[in-house]
C-alpha positions as CSV (number, residue, x, y, z in Angstrom):
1,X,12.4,103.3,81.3
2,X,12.3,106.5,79.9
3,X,16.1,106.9,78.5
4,X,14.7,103.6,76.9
5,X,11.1,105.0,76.0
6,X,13.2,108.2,74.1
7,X,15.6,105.7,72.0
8,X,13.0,103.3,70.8
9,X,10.9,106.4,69.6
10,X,14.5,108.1,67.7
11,X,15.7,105.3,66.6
12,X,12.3,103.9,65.0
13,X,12.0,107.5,63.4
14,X,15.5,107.2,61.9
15,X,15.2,103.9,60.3
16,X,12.1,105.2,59.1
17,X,13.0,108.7,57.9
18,X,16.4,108.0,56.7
19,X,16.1,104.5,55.7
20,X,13.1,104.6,53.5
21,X,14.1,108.1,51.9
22,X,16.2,106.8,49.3
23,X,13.4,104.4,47.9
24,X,10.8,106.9,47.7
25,X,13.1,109.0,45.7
26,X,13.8,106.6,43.3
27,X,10.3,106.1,43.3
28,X,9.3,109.1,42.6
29,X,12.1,109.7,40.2
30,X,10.3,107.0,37.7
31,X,7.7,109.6,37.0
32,X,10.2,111.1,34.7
33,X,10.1,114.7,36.2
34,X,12.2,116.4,39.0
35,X,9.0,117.8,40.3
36,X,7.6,114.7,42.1
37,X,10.6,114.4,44.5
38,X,10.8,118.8,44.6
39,X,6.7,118.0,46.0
40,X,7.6,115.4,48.3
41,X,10.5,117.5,50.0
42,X,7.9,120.3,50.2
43,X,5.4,117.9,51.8
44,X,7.9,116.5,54.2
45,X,9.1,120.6,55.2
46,X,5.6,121.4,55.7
47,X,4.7,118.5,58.0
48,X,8.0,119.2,60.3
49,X,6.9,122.9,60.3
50,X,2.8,121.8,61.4
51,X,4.6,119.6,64.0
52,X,6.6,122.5,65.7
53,X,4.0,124.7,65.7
54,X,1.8,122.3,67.7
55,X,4.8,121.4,70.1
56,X,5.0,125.0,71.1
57,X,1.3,125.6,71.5
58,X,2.0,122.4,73.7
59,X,5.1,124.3,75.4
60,X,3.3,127.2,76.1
61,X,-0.1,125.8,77.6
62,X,1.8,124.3,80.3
């Protein structure tokens, strides 16, 4: 159950994150600038960067 738990959860995030990427770029390229996809990288760094810093707040209240 939990090998299984663990691969759903990867595997959902991979179709999501990897799959969808390339239509939100072009997306976001029909705005006509470079800037919108430059913000959305940013956006997506600082989201992975909130998440690690409440995973080792987690880590370290154990």
């Amino acid at each position: 159950m939990r090998y299984t738990g663990a691969s759903l959860g990867y595997q959902i995030a991979a179709v999501l994150g990897g799959g969808l990427a390339p239509f939100v770029m072009v997306l976001l390229e029909t705005t006509g600038t470079s800037m919108a996809v430059s913000g959305h990288l940013v956006a997506l760094a600082v989201i992975a960067l909130l998440s690690i810093r409440v995973l080792a707040r987690r880590a370290g209240s154990r």
